[in-house]
C-alpha positions in Angstrom: 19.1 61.1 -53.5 20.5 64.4 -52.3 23.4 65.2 -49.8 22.9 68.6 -47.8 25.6 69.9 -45.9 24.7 72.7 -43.4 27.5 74.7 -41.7 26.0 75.8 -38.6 27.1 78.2 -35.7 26.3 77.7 -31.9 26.5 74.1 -31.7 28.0 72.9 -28.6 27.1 70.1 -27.1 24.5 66.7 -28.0 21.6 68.4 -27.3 22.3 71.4 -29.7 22.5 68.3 -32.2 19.4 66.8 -31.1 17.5 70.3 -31.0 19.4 71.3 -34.9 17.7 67.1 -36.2 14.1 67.5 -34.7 13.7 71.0 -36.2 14.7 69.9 -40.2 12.5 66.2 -38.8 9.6 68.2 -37.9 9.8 70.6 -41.3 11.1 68.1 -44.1 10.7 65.4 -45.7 14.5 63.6 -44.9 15.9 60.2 -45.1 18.6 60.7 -43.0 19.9 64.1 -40.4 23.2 63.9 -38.5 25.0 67.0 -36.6 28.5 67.4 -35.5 29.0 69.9 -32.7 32.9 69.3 -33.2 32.8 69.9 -36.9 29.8 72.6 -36.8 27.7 70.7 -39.4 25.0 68.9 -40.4 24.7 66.8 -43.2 21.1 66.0 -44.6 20.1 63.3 -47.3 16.8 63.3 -48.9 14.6 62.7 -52.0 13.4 65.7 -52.7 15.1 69.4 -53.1 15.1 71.6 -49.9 14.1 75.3 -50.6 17.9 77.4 -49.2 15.6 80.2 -47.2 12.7 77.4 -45.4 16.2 75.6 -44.2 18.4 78.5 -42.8 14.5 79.7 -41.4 13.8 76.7 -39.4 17.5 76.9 -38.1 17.4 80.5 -36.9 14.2 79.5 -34.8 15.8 77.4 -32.9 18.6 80.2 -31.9 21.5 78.9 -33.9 22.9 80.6 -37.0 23.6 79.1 -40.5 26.9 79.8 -42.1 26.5 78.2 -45.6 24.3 75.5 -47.3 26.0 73.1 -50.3 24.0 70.4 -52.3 24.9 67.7 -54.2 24.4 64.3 -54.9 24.3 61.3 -52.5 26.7 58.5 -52.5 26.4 55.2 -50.3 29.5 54.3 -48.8 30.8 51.1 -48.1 29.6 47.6 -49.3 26.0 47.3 -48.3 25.8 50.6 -50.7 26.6 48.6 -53.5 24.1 47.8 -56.1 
């Protein structure tokens, strides 16, 4: 599993999340999408890599602007992450 962490700007309300989660729904292949208007992020886990370009592309369509894009691995947190 793979943790992406999108630092996006233009975010400012729930509905910027909402509109920032159906567009990487609708183009990848995710586990898990959660934005933060208050921290200006979202943070993506999935299986599979996540070509850099398609991501910040399917941002800009929807009128907000990426800042940076980090990858890494995915750690479960707490005790039901345990195996």
């Amino acid at each position: 599993m793979k943790k992406v962490t999108v630092k996006i700007d233009g975010m400012m309300c729930g509905m910027c999340e909402s509109h920032i989660n159906d567009a990487i729904r609708r183009d990848f292949p995710v586990k898990k999408v959660t934005s933060s208007h208050t921290k200006g992020e979202t943070v993506i886990v999935t299986e599979t890599d996540i070509d850099e370009a398609a991501l910040r592309s399917a941002i800009d369509a929807t009128g907000y602007r990426v800042l940076s894009v980090e990858s890494g691995p995915y750690e479960r947190k707490g005790f039901f992450g345990l195996r």
